[in-house]
PQR file of N, CA, C, O and H, with PARSE charges and radii, in Angstrom:
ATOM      1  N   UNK A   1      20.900  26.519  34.115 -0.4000 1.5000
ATOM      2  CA  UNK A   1      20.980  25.938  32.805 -0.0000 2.0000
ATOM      3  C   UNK A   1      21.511  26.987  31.816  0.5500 1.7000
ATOM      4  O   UNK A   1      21.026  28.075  32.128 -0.5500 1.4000
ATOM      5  N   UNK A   2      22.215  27.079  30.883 -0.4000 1.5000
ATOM      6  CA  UNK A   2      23.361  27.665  29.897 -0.0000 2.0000
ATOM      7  C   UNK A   2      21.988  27.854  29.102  0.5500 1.7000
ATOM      8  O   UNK A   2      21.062  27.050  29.212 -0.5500 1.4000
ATOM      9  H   UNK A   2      22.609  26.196  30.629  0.4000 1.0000
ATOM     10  N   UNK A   3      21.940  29.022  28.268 -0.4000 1.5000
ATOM     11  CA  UNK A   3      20.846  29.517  27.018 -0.0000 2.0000
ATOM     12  C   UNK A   3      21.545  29.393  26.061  0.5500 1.7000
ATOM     13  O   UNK A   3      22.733  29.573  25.790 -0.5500 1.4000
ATOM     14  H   UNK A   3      22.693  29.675  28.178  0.4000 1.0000
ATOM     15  N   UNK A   4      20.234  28.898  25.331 -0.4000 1.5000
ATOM     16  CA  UNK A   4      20.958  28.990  23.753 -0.0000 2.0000
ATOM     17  C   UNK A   4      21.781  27.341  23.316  0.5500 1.7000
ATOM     18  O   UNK A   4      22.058  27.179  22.127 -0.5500 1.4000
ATOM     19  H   UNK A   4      19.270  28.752  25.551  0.4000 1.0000
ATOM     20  N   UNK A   5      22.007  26.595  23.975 -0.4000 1.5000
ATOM     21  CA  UNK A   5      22.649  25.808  23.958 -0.0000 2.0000
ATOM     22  C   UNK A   5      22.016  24.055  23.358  0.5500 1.7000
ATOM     23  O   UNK A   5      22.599  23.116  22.815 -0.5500 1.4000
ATOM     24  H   UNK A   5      21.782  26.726  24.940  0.4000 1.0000
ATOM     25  N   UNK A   6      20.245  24.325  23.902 -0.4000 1.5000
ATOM     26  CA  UNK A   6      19.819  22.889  23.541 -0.0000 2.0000
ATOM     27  C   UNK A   6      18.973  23.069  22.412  0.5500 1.7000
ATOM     28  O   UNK A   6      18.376  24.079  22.038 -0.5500 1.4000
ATOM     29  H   UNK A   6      19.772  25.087  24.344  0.4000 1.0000
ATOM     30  N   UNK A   7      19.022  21.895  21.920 -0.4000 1.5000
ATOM     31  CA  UNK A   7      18.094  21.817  20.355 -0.0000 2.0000
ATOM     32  C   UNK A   7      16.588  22.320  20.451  0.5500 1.7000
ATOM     33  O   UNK A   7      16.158  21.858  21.508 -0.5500 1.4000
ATOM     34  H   UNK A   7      19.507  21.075  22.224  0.4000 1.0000
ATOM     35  N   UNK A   8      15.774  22.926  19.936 -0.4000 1.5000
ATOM     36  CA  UNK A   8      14.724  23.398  20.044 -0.0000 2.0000
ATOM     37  C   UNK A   8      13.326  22.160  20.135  0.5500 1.7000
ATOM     38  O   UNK A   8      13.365  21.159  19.420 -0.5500 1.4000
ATOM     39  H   UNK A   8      16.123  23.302  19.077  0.4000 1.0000
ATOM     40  N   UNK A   9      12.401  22.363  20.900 -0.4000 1.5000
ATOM     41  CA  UNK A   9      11.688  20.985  21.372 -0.0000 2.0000
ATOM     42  C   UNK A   9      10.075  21.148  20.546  0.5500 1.7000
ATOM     43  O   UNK A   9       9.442  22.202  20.612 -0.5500 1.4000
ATOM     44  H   UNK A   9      12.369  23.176  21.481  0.4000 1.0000
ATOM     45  N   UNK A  10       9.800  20.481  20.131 -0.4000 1.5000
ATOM     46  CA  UNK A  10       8.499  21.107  19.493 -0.0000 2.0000
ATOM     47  C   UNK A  10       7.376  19.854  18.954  0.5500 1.7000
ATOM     48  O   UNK A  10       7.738  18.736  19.320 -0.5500 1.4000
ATOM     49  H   UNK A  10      10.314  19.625  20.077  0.4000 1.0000
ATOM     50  N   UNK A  11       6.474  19.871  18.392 -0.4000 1.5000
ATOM     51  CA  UNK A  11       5.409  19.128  18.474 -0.0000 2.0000
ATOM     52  C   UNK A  11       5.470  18.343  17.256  0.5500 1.7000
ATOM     53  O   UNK A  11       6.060  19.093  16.477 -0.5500 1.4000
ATOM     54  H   UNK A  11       6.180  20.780  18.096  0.4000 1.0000
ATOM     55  N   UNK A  12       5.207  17.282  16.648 -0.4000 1.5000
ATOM     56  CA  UNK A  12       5.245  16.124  15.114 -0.0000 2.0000
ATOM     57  C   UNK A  12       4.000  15.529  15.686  0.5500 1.7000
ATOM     58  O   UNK A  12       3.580  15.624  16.839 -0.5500 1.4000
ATOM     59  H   UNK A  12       4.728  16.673  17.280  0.4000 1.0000
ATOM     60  N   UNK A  13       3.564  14.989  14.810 -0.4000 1.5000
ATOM     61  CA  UNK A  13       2.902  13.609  14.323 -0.0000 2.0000
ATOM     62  C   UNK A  13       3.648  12.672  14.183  0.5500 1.7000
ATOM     63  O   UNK A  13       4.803  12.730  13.763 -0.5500 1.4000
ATOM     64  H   UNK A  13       3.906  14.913  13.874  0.4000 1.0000
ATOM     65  N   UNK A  14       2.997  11.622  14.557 -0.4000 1.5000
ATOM     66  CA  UNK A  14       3.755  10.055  14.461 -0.0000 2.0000
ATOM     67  C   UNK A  14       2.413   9.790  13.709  0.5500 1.7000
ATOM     68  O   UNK A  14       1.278  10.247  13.844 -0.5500 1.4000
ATOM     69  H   UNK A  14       2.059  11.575  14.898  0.4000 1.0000
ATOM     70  N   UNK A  15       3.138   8.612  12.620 -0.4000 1.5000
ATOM     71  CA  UNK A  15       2.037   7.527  12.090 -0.0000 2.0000
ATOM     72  C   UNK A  15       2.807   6.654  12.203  0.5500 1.7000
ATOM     73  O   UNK A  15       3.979   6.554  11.841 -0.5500 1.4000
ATOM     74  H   UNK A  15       4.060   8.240  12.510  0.4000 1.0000
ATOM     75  N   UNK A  16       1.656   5.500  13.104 -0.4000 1.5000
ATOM     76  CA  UNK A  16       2.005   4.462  13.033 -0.0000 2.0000
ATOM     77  C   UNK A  16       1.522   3.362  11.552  0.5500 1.7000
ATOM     78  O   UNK A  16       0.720   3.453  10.622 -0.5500 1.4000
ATOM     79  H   UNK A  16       0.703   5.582  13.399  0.4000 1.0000
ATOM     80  N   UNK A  17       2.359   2.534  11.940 -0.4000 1.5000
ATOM     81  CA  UNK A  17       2.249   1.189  10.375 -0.0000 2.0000
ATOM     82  C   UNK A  17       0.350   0.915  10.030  0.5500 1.7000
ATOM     83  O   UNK A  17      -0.251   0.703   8.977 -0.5500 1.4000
ATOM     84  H   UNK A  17       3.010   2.459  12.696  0.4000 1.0000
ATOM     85  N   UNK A  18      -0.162   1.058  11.576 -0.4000 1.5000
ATOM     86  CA  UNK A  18      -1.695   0.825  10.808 -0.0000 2.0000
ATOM     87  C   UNK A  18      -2.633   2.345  10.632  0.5500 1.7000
ATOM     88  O   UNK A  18      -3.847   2.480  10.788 -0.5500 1.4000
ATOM     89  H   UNK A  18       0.326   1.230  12.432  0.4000 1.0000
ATOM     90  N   UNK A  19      -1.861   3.138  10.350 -0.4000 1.5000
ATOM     91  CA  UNK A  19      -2.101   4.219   9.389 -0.0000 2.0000
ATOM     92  C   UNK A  19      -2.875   5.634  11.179  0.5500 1.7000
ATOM     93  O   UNK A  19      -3.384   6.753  11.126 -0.5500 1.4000
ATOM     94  H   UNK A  19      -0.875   3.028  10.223  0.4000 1.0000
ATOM     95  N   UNK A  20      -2.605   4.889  12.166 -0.4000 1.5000
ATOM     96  CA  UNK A  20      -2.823   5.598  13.251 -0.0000 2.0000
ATOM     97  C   UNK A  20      -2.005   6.692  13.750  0.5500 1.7000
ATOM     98  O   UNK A  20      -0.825   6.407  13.952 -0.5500 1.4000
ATOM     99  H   UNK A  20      -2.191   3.979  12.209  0.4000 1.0000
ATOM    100  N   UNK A  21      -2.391   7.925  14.001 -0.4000 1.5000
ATOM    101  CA  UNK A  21      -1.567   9.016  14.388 -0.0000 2.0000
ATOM    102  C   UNK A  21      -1.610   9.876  15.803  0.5500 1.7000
ATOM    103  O   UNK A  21      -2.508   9.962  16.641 -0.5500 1.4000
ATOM    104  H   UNK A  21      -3.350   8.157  13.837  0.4000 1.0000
ATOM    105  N   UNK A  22      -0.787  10.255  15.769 -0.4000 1.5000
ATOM    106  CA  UNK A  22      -0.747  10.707  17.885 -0.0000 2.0000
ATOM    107  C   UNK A  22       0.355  11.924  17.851  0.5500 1.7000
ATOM    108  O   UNK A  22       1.418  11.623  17.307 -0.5500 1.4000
ATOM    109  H   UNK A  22      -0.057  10.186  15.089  0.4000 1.0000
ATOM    110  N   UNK A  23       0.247  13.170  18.328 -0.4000 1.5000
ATOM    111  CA  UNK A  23       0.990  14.082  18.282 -0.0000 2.0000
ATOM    112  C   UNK A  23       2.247  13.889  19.909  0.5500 1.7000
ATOM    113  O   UNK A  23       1.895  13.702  21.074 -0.5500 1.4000
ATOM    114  H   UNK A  23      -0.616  13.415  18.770  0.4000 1.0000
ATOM    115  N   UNK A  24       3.379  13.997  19.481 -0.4000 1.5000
ATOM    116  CA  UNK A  24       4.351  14.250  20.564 -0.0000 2.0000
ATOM    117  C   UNK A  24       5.650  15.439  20.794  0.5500 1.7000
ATOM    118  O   UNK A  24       5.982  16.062  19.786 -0.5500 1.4000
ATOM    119  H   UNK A  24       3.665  14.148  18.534  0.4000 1.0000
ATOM    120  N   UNK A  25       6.185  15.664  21.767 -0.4000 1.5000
ATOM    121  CA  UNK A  25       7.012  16.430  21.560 -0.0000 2.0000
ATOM    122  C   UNK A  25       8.160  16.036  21.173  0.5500 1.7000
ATOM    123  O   UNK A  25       8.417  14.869  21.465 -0.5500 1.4000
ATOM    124  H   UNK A  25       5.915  15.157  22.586  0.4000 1.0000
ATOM    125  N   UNK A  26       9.159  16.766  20.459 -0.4000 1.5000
ATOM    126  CA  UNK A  26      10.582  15.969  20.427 -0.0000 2.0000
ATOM    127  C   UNK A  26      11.750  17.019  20.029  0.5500 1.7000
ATOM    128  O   UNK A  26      11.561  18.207  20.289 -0.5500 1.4000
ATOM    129  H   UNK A  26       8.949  17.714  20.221  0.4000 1.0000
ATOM    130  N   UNK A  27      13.090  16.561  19.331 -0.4000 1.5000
ATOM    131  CA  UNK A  27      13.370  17.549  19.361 -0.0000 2.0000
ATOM    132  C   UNK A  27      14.077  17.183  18.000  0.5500 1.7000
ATOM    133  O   UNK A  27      15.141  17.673  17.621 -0.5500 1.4000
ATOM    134  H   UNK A  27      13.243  15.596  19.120  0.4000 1.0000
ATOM    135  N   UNK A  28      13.371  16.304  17.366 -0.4000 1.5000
ATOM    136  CA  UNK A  28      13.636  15.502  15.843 -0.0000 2.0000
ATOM    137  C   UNK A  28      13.077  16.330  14.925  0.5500 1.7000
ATOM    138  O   UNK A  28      12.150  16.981  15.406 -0.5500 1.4000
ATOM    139  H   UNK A  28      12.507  15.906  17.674  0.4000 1.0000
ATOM    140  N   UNK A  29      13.307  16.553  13.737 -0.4000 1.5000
ATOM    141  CA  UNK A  29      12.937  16.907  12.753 -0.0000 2.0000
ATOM    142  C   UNK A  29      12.748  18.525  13.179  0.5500 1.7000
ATOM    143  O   UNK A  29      13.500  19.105  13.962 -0.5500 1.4000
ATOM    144  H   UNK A  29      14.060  16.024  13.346  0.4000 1.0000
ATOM    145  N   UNK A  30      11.582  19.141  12.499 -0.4000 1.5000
ATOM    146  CA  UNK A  30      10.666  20.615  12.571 -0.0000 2.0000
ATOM    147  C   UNK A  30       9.624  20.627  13.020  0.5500 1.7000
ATOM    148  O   UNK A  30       8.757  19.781  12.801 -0.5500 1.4000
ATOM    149  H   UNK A  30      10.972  18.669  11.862  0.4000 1.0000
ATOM    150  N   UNK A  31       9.533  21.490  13.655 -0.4000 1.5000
ATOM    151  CA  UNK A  31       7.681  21.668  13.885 -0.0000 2.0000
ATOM    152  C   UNK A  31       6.917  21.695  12.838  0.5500 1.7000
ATOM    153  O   UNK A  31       6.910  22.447  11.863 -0.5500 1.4000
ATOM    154  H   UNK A  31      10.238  22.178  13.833  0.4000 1.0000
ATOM    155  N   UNK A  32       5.953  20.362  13.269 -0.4000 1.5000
ATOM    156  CA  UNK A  32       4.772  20.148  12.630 -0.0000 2.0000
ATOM    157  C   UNK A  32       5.775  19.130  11.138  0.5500 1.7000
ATOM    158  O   UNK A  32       5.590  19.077   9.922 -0.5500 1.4000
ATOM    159  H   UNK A  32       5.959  19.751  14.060  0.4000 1.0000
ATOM    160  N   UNK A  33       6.378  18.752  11.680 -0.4000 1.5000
ATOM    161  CA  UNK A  33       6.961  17.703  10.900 -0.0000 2.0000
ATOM    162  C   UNK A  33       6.087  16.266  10.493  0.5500 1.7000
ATOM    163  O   UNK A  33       5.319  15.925  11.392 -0.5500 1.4000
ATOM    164  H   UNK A  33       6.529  18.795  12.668  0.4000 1.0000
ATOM    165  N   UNK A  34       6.090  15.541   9.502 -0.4000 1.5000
ATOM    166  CA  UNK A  34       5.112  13.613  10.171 -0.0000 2.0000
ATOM    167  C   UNK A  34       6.306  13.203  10.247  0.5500 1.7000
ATOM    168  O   UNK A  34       7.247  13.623   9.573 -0.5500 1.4000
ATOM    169  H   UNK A  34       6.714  15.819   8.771  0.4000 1.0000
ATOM    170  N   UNK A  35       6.350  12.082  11.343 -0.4000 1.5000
ATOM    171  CA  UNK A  35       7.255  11.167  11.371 -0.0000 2.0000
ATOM    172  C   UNK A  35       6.453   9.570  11.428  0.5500 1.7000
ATOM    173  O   UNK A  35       5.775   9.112  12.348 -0.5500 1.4000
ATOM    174  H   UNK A  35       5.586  11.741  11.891  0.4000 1.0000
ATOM    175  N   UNK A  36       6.918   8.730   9.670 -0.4000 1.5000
ATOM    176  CA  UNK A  36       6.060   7.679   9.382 -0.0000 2.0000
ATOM    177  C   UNK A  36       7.187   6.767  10.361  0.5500 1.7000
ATOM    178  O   UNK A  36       8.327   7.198  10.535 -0.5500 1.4000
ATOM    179  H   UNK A  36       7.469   9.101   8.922  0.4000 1.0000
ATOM    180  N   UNK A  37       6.692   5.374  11.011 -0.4000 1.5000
ATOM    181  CA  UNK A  37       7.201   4.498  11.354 -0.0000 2.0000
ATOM    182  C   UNK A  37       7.486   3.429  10.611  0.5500 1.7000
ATOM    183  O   UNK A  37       6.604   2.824  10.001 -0.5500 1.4000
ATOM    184  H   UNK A  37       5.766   5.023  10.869  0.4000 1.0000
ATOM    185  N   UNK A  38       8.512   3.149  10.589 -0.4000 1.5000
ATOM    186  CA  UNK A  38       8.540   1.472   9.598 -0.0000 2.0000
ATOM    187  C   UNK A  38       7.869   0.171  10.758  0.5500 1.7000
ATOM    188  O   UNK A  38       6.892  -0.556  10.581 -0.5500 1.4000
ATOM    189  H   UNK A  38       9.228   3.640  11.084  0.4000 1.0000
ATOM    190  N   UNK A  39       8.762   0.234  11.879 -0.4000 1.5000
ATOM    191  CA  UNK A  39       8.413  -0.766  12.978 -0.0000 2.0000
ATOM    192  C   UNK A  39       7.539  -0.016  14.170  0.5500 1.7000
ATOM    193  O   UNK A  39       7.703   1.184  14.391 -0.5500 1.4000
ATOM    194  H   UNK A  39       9.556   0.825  12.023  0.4000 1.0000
ATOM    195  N   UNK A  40       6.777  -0.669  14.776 -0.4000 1.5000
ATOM    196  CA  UNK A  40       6.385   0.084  15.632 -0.0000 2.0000
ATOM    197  C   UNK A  40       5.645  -1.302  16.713  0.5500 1.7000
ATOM    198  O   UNK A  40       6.012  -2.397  16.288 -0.5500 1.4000
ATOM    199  H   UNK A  40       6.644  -1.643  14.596  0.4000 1.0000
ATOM    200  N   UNK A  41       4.790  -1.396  17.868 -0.4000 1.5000
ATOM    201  CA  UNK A  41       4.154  -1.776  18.174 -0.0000 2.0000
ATOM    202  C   UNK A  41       3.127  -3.402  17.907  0.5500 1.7000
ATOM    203  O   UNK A  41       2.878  -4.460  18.484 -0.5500 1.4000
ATOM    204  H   UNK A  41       4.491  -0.507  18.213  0.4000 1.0000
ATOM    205  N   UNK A  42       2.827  -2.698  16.685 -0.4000 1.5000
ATOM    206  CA  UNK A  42       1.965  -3.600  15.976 -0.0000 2.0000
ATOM    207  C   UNK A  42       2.136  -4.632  15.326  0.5500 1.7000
ATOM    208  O   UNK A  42       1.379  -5.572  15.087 -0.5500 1.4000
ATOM    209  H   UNK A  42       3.029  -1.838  16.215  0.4000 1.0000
ATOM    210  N   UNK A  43       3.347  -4.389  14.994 -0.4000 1.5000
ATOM    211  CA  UNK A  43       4.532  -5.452  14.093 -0.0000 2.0000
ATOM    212  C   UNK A  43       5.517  -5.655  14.788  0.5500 1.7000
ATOM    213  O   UNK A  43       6.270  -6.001  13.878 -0.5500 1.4000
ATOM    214  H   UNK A  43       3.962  -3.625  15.188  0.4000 1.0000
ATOM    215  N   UNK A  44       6.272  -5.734  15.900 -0.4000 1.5000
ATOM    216  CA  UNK A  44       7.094  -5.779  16.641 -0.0000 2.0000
ATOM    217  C   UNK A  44       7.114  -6.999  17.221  0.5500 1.7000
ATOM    218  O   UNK A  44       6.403  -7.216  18.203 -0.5500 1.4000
ATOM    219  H   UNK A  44       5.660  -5.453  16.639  0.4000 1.0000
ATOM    220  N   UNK A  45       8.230  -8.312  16.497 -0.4000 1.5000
ATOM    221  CA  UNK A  45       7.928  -9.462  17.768 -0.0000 2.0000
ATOM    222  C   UNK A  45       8.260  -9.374  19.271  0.5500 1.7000
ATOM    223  O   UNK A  45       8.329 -10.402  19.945 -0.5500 1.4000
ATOM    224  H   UNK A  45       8.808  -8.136  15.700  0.4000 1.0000
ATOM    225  N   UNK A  46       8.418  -8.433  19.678 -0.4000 1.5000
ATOM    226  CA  UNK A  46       8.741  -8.846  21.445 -0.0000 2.0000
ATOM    227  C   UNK A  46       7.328  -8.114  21.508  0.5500 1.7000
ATOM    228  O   UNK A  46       7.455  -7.641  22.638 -0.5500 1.4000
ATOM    229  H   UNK A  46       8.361  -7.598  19.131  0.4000 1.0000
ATOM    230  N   UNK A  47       6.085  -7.692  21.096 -0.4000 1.5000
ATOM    231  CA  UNK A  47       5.050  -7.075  21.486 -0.0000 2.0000
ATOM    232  C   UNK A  47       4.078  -8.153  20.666  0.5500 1.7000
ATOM    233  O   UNK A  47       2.864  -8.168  20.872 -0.5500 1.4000
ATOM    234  H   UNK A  47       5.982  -8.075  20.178  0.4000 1.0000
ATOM    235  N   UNK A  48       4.543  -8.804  19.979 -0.4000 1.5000
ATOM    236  CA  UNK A  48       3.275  -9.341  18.745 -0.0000 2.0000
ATOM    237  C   UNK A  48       3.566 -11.476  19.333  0.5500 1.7000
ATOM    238  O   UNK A  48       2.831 -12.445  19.140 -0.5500 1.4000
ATOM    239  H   UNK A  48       5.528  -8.791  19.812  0.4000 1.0000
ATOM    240  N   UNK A  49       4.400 -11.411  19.761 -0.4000 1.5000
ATOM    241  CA  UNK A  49       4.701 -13.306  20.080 -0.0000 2.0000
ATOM    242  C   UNK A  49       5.397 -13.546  19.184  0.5500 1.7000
ATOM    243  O   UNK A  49       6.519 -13.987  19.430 -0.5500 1.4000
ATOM    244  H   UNK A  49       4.997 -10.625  19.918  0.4000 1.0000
ATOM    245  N   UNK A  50       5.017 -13.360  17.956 -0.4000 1.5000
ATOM    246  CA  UNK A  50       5.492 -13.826  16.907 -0.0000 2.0000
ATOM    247  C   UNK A  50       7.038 -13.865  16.182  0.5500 1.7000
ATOM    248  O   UNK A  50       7.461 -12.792  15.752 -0.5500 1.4000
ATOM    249  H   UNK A  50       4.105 -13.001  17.757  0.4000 1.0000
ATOM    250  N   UNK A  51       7.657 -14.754  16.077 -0.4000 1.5000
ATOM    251  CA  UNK A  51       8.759 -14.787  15.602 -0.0000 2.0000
ATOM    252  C   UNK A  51       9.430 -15.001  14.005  0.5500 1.7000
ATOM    253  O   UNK A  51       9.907 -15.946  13.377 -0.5500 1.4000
ATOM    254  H   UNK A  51       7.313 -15.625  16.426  0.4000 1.0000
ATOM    255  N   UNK A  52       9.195 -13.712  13.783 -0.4000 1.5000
ATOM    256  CA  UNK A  52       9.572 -13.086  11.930 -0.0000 2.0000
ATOM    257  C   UNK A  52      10.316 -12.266  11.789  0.5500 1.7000
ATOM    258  O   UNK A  52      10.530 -11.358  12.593 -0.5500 1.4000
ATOM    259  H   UNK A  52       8.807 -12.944  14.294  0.4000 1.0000
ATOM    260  N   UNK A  53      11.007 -12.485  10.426 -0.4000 1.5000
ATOM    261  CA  UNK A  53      12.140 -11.908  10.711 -0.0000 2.0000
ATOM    262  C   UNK A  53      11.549 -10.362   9.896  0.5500 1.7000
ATOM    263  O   UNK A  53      10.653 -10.254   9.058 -0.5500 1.4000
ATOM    264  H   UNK A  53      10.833 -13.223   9.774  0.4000 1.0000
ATOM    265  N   UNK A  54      12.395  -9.323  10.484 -0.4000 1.5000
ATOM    266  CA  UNK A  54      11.667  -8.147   9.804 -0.0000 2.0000
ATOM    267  C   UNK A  54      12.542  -7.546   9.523  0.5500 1.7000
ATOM    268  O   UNK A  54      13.314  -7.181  10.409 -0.5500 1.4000
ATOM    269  H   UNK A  54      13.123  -9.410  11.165  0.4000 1.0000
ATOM    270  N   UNK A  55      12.825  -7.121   7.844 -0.4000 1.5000
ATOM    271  CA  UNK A  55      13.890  -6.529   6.982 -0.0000 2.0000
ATOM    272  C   UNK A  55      13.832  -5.420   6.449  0.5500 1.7000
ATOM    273  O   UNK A  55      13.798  -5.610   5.233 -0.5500 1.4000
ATOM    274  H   UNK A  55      12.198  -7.417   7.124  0.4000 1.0000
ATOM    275  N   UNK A  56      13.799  -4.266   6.699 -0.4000 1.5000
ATOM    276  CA  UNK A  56      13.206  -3.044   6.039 -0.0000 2.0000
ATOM    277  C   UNK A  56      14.384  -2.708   5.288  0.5500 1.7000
ATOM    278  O   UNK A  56      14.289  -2.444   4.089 -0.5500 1.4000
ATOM    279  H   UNK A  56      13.827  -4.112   7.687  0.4000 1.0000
ATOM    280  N   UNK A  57      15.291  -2.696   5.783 -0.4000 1.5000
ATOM    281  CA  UNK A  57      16.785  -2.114   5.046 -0.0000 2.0000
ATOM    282  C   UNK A  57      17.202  -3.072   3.678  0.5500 1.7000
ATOM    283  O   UNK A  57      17.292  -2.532   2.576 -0.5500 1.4000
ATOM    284  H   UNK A  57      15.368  -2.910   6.757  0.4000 1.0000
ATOM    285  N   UNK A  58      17.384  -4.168   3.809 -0.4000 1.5000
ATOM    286  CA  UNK A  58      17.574  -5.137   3.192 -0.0000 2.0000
ATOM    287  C   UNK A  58      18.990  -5.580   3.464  0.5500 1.7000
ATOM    288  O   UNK A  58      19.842  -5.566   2.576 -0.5500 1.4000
ATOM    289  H   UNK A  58      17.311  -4.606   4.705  0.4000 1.0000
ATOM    290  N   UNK A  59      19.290  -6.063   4.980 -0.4000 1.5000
ATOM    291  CA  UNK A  59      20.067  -6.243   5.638 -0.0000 2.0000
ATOM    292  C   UNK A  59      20.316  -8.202   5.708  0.5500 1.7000
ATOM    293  O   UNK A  59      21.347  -8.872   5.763 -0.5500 1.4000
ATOM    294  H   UNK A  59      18.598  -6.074   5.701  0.4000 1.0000
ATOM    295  N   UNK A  60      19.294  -8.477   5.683 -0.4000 1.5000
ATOM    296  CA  UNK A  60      19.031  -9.979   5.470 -0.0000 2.0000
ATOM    297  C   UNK A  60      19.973 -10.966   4.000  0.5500 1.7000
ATOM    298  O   UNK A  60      20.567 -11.989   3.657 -0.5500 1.4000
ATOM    299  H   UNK A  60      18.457  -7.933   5.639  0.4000 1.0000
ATOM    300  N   UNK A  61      19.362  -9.367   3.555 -0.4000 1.5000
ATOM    301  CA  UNK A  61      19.995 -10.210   1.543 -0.0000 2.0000
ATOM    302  C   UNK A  61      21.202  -9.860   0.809  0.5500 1.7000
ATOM    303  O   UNK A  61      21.674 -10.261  -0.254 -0.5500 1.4000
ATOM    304  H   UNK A  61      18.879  -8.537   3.834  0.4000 1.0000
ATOM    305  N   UNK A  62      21.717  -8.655   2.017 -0.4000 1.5000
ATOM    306  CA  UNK A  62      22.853  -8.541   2.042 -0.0000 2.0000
ATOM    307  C   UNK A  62      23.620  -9.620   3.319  0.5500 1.7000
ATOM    308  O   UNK A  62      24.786  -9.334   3.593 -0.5500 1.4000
ATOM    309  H   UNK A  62      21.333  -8.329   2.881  0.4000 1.0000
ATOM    310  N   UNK A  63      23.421  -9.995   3.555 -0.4000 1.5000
ATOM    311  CA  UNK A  63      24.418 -10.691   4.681 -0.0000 2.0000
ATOM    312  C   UNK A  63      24.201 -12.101   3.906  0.5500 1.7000
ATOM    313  O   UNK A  63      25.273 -12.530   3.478 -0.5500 1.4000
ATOM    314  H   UNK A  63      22.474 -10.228   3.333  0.4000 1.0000
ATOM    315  N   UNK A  64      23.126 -12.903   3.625 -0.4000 1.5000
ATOM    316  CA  UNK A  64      23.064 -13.988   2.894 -0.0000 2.0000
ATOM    317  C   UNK A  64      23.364 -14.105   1.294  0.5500 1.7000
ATOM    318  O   UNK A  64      23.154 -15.224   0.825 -0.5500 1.4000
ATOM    319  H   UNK A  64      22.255 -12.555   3.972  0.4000 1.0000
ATOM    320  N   UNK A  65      23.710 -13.352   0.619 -0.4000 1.5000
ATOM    321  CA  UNK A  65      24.581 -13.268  -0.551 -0.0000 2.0000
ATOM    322  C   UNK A  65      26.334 -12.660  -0.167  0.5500 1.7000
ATOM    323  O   UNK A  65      27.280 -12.793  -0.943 -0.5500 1.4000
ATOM    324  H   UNK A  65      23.880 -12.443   0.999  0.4000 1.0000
ATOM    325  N   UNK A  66      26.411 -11.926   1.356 -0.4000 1.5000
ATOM    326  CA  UNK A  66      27.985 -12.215   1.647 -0.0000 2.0000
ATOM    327  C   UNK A  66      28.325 -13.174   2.040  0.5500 1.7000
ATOM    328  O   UNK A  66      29.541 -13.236   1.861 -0.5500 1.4000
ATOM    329  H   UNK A  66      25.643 -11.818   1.986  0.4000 1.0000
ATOM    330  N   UNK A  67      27.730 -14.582   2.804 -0.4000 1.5000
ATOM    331  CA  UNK A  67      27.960 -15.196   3.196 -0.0000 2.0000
ATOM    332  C   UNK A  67      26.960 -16.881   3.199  0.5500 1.7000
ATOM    333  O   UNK A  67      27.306 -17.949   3.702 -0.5500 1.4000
ATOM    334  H   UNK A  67      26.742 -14.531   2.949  0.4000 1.0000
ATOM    335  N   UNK A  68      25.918 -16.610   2.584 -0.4000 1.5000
ATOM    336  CA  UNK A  68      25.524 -17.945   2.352 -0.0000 2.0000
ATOM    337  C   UNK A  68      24.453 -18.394   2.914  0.5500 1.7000
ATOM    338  O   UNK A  68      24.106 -17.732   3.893 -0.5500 1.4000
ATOM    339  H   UNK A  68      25.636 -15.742   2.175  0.4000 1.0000
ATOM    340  N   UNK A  69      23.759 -19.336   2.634 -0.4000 1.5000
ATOM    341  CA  UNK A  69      22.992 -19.931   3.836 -0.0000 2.0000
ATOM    342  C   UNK A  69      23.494 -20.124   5.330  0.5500 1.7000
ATOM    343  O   UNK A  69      24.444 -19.466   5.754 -0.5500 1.4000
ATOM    344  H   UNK A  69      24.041 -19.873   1.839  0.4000 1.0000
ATOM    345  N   UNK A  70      22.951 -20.870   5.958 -0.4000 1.5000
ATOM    346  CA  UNK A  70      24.046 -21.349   7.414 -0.0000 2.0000
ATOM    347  C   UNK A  70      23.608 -22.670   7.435  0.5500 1.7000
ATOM    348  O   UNK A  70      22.487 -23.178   7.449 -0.5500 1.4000
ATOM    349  H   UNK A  70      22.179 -21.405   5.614  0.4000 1.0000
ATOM    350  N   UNK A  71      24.598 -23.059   7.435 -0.4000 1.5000
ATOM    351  CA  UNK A  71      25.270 -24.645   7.643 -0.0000 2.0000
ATOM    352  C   UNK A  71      24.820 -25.615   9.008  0.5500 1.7000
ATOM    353  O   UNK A  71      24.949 -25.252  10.177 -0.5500 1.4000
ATOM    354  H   UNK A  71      25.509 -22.646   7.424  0.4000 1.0000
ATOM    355  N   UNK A  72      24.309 -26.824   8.592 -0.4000 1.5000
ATOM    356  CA  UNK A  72      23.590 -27.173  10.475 -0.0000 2.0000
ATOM    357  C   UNK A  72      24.659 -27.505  10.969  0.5500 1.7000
ATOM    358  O   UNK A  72      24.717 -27.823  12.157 -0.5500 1.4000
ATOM    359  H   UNK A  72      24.204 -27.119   7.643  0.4000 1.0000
TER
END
């Protein structure tokens, strides 16, 4: 393996949406970084059944003011 070459790997916090936290390694951010979740698990319809639509960006209200309702 070549030195010097890969991003440095180190330990964060995750919080999840119901305010729950779990330490992992990664190679995101800094050591001892938090990394908050918007989606995760708990809110997730392929994990929850539930079928809602979930907009954090505001991707929804941009696409329906470019283009409209939808037509049956």
């Amino acid at each position: 393996m070549k030195k010097d070459i890969h991003p440095p790997y180190h330990m964060v916090t995750v919080q999840m949406t119901t305010g729950e936290t779990y330490q992992t390694r990664t190679t995101y951010g800094a050591e001892s970084d938090k990394v908050q979740l918007v989606i995760d698990s708990n809110n997730h319809p392929a994990y929850t059944g539930e079928r809602r639509n979930i907009d954090s960006m505001g991707r929804v209200e941009k696409f329906m003011k470019k283009y409209g309702p939808a037509k049956a």
